[in-house]
N, C-alpha and C positions, 0 to 999 in steps of 0.2 A: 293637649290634642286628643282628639275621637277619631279613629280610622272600623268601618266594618268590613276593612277589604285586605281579610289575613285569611291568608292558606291554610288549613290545616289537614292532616291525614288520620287514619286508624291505624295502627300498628297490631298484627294478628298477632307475632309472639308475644307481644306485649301484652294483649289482651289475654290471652290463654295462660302466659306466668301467674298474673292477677287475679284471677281463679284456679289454681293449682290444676289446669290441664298440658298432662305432657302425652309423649305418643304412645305411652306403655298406658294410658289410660284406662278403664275399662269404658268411658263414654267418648272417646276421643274422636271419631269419626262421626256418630250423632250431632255432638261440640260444633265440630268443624264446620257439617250442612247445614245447622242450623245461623252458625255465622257469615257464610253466603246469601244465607237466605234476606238474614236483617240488615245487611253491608250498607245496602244502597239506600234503603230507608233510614237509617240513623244516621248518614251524612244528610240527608235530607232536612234532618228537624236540626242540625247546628246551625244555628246562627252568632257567630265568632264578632267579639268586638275586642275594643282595646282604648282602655282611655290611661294619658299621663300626664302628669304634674310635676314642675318642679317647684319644691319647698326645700324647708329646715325644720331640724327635729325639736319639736317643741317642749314646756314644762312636764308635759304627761307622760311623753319616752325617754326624758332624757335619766341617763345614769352614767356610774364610771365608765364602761364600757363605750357607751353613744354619749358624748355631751350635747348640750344644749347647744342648736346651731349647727349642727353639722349637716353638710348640704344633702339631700336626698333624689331620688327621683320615685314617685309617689305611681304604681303602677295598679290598673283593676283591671281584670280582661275575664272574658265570660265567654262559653257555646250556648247560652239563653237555657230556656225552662220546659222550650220544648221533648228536648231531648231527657230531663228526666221525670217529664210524664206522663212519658211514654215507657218507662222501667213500673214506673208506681204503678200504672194500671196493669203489666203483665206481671206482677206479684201479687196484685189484685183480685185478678183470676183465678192466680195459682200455680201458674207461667213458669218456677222459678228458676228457668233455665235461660228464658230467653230475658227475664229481671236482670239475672245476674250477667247475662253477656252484654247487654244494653248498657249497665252502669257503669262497666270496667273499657267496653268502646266509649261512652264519655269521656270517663279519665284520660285514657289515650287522646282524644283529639285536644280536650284541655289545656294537657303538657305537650300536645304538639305545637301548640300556638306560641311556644317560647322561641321557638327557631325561626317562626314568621316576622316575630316584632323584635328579633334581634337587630336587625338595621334600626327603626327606631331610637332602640336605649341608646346606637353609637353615634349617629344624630344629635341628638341631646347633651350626650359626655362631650363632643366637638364643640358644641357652641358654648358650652358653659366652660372647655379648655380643663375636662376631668378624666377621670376615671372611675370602674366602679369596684372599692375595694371589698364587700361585702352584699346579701342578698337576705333579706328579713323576712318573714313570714311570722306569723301568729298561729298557734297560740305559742310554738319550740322556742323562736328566736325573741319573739317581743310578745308582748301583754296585747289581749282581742282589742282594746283601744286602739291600737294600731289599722284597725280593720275599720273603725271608725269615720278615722283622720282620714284615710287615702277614701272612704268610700264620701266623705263630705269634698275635702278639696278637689279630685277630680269630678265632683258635680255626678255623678253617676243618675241621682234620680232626674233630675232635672234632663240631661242629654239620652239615656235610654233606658227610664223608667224601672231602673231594677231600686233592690228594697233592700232594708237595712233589719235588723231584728232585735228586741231591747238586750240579746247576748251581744250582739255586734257580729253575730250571723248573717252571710250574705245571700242575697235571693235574688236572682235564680240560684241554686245549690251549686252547680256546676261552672263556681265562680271563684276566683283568687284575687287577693291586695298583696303587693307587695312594695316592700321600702329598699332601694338600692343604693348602699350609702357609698356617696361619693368620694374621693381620693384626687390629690394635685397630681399622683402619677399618675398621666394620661396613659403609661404603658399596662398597668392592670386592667383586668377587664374580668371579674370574677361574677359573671352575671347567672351562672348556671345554679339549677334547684339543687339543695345543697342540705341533706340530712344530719351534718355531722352532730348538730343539737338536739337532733329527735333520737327518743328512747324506743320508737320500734325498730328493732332490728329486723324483727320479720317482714318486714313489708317488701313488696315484690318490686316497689319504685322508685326504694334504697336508691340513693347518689349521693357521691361523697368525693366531691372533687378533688385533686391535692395543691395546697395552698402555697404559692408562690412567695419564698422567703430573700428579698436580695441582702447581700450580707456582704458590709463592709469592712476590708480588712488593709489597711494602710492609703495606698491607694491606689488595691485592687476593688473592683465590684462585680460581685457574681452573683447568681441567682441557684436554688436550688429548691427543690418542689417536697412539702412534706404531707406526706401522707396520713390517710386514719389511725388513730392512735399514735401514731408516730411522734416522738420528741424532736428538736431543734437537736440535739448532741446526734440522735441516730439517722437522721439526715443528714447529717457534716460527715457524719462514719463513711457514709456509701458515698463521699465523693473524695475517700481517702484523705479527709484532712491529719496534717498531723501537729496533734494537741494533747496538752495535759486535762485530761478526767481520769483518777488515778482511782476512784472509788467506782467507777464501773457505771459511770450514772442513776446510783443509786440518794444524790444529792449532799450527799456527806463531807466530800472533801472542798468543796465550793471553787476547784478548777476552771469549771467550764463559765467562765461570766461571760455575757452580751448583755450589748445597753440596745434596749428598743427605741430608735432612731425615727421612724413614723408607723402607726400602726397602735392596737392594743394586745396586754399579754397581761392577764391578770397574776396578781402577785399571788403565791403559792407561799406555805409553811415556810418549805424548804428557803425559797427568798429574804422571809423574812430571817429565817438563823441567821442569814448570812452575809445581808447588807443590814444598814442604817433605812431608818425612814425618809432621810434626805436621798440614800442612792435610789432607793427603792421610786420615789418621783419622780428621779433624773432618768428610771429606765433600766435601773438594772437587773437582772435576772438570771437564772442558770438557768443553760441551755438544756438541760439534761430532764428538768420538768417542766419545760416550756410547751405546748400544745396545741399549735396557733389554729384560730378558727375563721381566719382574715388573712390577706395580704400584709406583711410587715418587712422593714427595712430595719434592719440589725446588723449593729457593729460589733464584731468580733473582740475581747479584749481579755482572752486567755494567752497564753505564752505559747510558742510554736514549739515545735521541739525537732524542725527539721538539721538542726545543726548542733545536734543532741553527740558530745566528746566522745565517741567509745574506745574503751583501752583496746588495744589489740595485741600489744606486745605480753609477749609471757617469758622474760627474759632481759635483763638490760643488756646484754651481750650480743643482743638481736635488732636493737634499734637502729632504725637506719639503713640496716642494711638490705642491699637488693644482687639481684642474681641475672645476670645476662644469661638469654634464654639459647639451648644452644640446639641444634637443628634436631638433631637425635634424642636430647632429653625426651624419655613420657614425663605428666606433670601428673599433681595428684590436687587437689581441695579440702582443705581443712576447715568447719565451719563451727561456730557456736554459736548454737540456738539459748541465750539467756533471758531470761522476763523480760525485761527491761529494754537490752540492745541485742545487737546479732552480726558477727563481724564472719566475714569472709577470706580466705588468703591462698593465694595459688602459690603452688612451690614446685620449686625440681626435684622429682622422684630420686633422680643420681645425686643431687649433692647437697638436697636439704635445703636448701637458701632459698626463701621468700621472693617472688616475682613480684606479687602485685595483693593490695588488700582493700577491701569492700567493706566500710562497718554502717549502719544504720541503726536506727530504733528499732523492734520490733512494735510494727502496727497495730499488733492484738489489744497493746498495753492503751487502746482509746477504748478498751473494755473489762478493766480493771487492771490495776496496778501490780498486784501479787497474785499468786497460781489460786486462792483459795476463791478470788471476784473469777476467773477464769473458769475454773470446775464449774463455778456455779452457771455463768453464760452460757458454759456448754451446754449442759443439762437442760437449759433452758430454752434452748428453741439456737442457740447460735453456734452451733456443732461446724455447720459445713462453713460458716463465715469466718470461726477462726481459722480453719482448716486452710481455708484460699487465703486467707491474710499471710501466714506466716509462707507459705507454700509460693505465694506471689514474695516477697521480699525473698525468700531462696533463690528464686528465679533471676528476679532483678542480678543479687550481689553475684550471683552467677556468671550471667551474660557481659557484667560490668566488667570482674576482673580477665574473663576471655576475651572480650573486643579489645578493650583496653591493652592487652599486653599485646596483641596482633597477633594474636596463634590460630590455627585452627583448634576446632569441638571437640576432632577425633583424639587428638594428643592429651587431652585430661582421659587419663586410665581407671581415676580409684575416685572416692570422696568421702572424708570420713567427718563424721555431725557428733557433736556430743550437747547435751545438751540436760533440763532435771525432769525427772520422770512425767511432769506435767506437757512440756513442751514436745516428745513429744509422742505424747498421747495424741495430741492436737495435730501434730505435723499429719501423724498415721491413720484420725478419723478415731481413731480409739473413742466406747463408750466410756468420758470420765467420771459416772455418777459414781462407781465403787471407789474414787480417789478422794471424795469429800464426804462419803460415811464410815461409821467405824466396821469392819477393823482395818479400812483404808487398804484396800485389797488393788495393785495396780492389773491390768490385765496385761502388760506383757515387758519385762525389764530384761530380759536376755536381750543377745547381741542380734541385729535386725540387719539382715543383707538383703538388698532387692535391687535392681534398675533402678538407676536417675529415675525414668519415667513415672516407675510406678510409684515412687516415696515421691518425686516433685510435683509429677503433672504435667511435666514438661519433657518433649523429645529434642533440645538442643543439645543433649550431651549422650551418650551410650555408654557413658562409665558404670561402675557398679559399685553404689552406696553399702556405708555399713556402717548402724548408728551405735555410738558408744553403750554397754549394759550397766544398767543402776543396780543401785542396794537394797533400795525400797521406796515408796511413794514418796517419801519425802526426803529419802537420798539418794539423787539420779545420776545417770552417766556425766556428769559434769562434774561431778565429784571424785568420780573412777578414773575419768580423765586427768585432774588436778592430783589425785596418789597419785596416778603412773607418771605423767609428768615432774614428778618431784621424786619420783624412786620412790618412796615411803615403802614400799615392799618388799628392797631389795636393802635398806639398811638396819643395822643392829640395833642404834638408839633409836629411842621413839622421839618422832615430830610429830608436828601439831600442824595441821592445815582448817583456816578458818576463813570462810567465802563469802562475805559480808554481799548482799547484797538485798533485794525485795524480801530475800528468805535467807535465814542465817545458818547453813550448812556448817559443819564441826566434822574432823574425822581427826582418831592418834591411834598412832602403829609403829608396827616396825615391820620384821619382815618375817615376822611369829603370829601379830597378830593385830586385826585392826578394828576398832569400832568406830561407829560413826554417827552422828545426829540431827535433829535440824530442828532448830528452835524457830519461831514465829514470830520476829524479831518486826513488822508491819514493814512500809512504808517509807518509813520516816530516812534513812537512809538514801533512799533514791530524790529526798525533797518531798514526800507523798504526807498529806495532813499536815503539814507545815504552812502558817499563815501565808507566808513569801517563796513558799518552797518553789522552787524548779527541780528538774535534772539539771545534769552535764551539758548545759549550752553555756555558748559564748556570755559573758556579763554575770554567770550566776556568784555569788559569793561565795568562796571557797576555803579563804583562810581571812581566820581575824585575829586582831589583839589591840588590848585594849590601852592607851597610851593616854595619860594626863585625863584621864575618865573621859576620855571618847575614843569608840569605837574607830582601825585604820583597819581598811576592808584589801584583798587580794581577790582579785575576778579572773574566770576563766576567759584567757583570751586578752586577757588587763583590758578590756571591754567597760564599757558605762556600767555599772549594776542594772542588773532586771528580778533578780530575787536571792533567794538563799540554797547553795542546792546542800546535800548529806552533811559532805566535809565540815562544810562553815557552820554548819549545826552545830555539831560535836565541839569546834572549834572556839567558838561561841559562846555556847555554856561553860566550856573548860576557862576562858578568859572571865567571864561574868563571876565565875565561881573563884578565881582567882585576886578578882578586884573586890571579892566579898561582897557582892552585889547577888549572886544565890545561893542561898543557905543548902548545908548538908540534904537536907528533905526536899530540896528543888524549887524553894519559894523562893519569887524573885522579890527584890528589893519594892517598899513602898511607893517610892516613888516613879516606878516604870509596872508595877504590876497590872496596873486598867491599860495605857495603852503599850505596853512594850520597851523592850529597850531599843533604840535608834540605831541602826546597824549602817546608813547608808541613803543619797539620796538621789531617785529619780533623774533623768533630765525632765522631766514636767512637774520635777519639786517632791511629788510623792516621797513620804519615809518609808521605809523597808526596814522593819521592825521584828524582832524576835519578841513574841508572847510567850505570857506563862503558859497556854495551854499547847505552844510549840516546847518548852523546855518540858513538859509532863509527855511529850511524845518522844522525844529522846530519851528520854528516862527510864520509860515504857521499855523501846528498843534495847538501849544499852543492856538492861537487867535481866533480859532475854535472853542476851548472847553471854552473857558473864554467868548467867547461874547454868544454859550447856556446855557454858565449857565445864567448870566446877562440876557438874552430876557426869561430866562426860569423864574427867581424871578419879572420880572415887568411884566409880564405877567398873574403869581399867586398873585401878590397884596399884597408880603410884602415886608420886608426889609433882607437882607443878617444876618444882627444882631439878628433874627428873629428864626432863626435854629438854635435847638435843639444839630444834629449830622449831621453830613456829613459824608459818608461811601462811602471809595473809595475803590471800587471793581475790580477785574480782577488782571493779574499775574504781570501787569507792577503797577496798584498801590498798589500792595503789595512788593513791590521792591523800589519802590517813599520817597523819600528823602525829604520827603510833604514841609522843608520850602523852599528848593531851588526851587520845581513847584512854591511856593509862591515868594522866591525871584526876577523870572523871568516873573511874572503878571500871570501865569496860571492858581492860582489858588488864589480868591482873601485873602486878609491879614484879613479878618473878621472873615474867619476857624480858623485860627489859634489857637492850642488847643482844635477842636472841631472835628478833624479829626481823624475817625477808619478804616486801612488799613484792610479788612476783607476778602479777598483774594476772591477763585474762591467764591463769593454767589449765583452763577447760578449750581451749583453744588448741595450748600446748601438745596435751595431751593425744587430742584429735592428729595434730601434727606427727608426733612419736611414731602413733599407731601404722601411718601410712608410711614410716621409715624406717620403723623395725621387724624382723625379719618374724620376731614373736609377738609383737604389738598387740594384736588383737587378745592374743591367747595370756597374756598378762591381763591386760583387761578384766578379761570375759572371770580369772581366777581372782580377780581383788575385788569384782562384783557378787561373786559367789561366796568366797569366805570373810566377807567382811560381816559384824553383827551390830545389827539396827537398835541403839537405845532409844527408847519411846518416852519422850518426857512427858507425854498427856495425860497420864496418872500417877505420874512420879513424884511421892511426896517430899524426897531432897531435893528435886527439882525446883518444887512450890515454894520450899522454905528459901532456898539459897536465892528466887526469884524475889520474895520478900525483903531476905538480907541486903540483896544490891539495889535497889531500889534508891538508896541513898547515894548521893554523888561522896566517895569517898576512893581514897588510894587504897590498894591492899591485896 
């Protein structure tokens, strides 16, 4: 079709952006009258056409990206030659005032002419029963042949005489081809000028639409919009999904997969690490360096983790039980902010007893997995995001356990947080860049009293917060919590409390004297790096053993399998290593070394397989936690045979199969026997503080004289790291 009967306008900001005049000018009113002056005349000399074609994209465009065929709509539209020579001769002169307002009012009516022939393009998409998923231009998106094609098959010279040039420059100058490739969803309609491929960033006419991604996930279908620069993982973040990317999206842990479903997503490194060249054609990709520059339809197919197990008991004495609430009780809140999850619990001030409990994931952990991906987010531009993240799941488990128990606001009095020096940094806005350089200097580990308000952000409560005080960056109030909660302070022989979790905390004391540690234990523990790893959801593998050389799997929830979380890790190797299937040094058997040992099967068949480079991340882990505790007792100056109690804390060693940690060297054969799996005591502890009458002031004294061993230069540290390294008893 040829239409010359399209509207178009001048745009004066526009115009004045396009020549960098603003109103602090020193010419800006000159600017202005002389832009009245030429208003009328330069709508004068446009003369606006619009010609289109429908085609397919032939041998000369086509590539992976465009194949060959694919349906187009072939667009040239021009304001004629008039209007720029009429600039030429007032530069001619010398003019180059009213040059330069004459070429940038071109431009303006140019790209005003998109909004005119918008009816048109959906004209077209109608009859041909499309859509338009994308918008080409030459020379950013496609090769000037492009400029070619649409100036031959729309006939241009033949219908209104305009000219082609042997670059495949077109004439009149004040003239544009575009290719709008088509799409079966007639619901897209991505027709706007569209910069994201062009390298000037300075340009005043920058536009950069955000790209409509629908995203299917069982069978829901939703859409979400991603913006410039933006990844597919950090657009799923802002609509709160909850998922495993345990590496922070920095493509490493290969959590976040999506299959591209229609559309293009070019395959990236990071892709290729992480699929086959067969998934890689069927569509697969990670979301986290994905950076669509098209409409695309993608199906989700990482693990959710909204029904992620959190321990909340810190006591078996305690399970189960609940407290009828009594008219008089005041109530208090006890919370634990940990990497990974974050459990909530109301209780009565008067009698101690448990009302009601609130646990979820912490939401942060869709921005790395452990506190060292977390410092580093903050630092980087995601301060106030993790800040509302954890701040918003406060809220929630807040409002949950009070509506929930049918109380009024006013009756919660106190609430006490404990949580590790990272969490919260984060809760409180803390700057964390002194937490991730040396000499790892936290900015504030004393005891923190403030309003609900001012630590949540939220006015649904008037109680008065007071979060537990650390030992040091890397031994936080959740630790201080788990001694107090255990007494450690208040008895003669020395225990051992060890808090397995993203981060491997260590502290032995008595009530003379206590040190305390924290090794870098990664990941691997919560499911993180692990080929099939999950958390604590329903179907993850939890316990295994190996029976007649195959593998019989235990699920949480006795669920279908869906992956392998910490537990069955440990579990796993300790049975592998048993069936003499991995060697002292951690190689697995010839026969499963490429692809795995067979742990479990899908309902859609898939194996769920432990790898060798999954057994070298336990390995990793274990020898971590085995060589602080080891530099942690020769350090204190006794003997392992020495302790009293060893209390293994957190939801992975309340889940721990203590003799297989032990059969695999993690944890040494001296416990044996002397080990109490005591679940969240950072919880506990929290709880205590709000029931004892000195709570706080214990606290705030086993934060203060407890003393921090620094493994990061510690060369028995390094050796004893080297010694466990081997899967041995001992």
């Amino acid at each position: 079709m040829i239409t010359r009967d399209l509207e178009f306008e001048i745009n004066r900001d526009e115009v004045l952006r396009q020549i960098d005049c603003y109103e602090d000018s020193d010419l800006y009113e000159e600017i202005i009258e002389e832009y009245e002056e030429i208003l009328d005349e330069i709508k004068s000399l446009c003369e606006p056409v619009f010609l289109m074609e429908y085609g397919k994209i032939g041998p000369e465009l086509a590539s992976d990206e465009l194949l060959e065929g694919t349906p187009v709509l072939m667009v040239l539209y021009s304001i004629g030659e008039k209007v720029s020579e009429y600039s030429t001769e007032a530069f001619r002169r010398g003019d180059y005032l009213k040059g330069m307002l004459s070429d940038a009012m071109a431009d303006s009516a140019l790209f005003s002419l998109e909004k005119s022939f918008t009816p048109y393009l959906k004209e077209a998409c109608a009859a041909h029963h499309m859509g338009i998923r994308r918008r080409l231009e030459a020379p950013q998106d496609v090769s000037m042949t492009a400029q070619k094609i649409v100036f031959e098959k729309t006939r241009a010279k033949e219908l209104c005489g305009m000219g082609l040039s042997t670059g495949y420059m077109l004439d009149p100058l004040k003239s544009n081809a575009v290719l709008y490739v088509l799409t079966k969803d007639r619901e897209v309609f991505m027709h706007q000028h569209n910069c994201r491929n062009c390298d000037r960033y300075d340009c005043k006419m920058r536009n950069i639409p955000d790209v409509p991604v629908k995203v299917v996930k069982g069978s829901q279908i939703g859409t979400i919009m991603v913006k410039e620069r933006q990844s597919i993982l950090d657009a799923l973040m802002e609509r709160d999904a909850s998922f495993t990317a345990v590496c922070g999206g920095k493509g490493k842990c290969g959590k976040c997969k999506i299959r591209v479903l229609d559309g293009y997503l070019p395959v990236t490194s990071f892709d290729e690490a992480c699929f086959t060249e067969s998934e890689q054609k069927e569509g697969m990709r990670l979301a986290c360096k994905a950076f669509p520059a098209e409409p695309l339809q993608i199906e989700l197919c990482f693990k959710s983790e909204s029904d992620f197990m959190v321990v909340s008991d810190y006591e078996e004495s305690s399970e189960g039980r609940t407290s009828a609430i009594e008219r008089e009780d005041d109530l208090g809140i006890a919370i634990d902010i940990g990497t990974t999850t974050i459990a909530v619990q109301l209780l009565s001030l008067k009698t101690g007893e448990k009302i009601l409990t609130h646990t979820t994931i912490n939401h942060q952990r869709n921005m790395g997995a452990d506190v060292i991906s977390r410092i580093k987010a903050s630092t980087e531009g995601k301060k106030e995001e993790l800040r509302a993240s954890v701040r918003r799941d406060l809220s929630e488990g807040v409002r949950h356990v009070v509506q929930e128990a049918g109380i009024l606001p006013e009756k919660v009095k106190k609430i006490a947080i404990a949580g590790n020096t990272t969490m919260v940094h984060l809760l409180m806005g803390y700057n964390c860049k002194s937490l991730g350089v040396y000499p790892f200097t936290p900015v504030n580990i004393a005891l923190i009293e403030d309003t609900y308000e001012k630590i949540i952000g939220d006015d649904f409560l008037s109680a008065e917060v007071r979060i537990m005080p650390g030992i040091s960056t890397f031994v936080g109030g959740d630790i201080v919590a788990g001694l107090y909660a255990c007494d450690i302070d208040r008895k003669e022989a020395c225990s051992l409390l060890i808090d397995l979790g993203t981060n491997g905390e260590i502290a032995l004391g008595n009530c003379r004297k206590i040190m305390a540690t924290s090794t870098a234990a990664g990941p691997a523990f919560e499911g993180g790096n692990i080929t099939w790893g999950v958390g604590s959801i329903e179907g993850a593998i939890a316990g295994v053993t190996i029976e007649n050389g195959a593998a019989v799997v235990r699920t949480i929830g006795d669920k279908k399998p869906t992956g392998i979380c910490g537990t069955g890790v440990v579990e796993s190797v300790a049975e592998l290593i048993k069936a003499e299937l991995v060697d002292e040094t951690g190689c697995l058997d010839d026969d499963y070394f490429d692809d795995g040992y067979p742990l479990a099967v899908m309902e859609d068949g898939t194996k769920i397989v432990l790898t060798q480079q999954d057994i070298r991340e336990i390995q990793l882990a274990k020898a971590a936690v085995r060589a602080g505790v080891e530099t942690l007792f020769l350090r204190y100056g006794i003997s392992k045979e020495e302790v009293d109690h060893v209390y293994l804390a957190g939801g992975f060693g309340f889940k721990l199969d203590c003799q297989k940690a032990i059969e695999i060297g993690m944890i040494p054969e001296e416990f044996s026997g002397k080990i109490e799996a005591i679940g969240n005591s950072s919880l506990g502890g929290a709880v205590k503080c709000l029931l004892q009458e000195d709570g706080w002031e214990r606290a705030s004294a086993i934060g203060s004289r407890s003393e921090e061993i620094n493994l990061s230069a510690d060369k028995d540290f390094n050796q004893f790291y080297m010694d466990y390294m081997f899967f041995e008893r001992g």
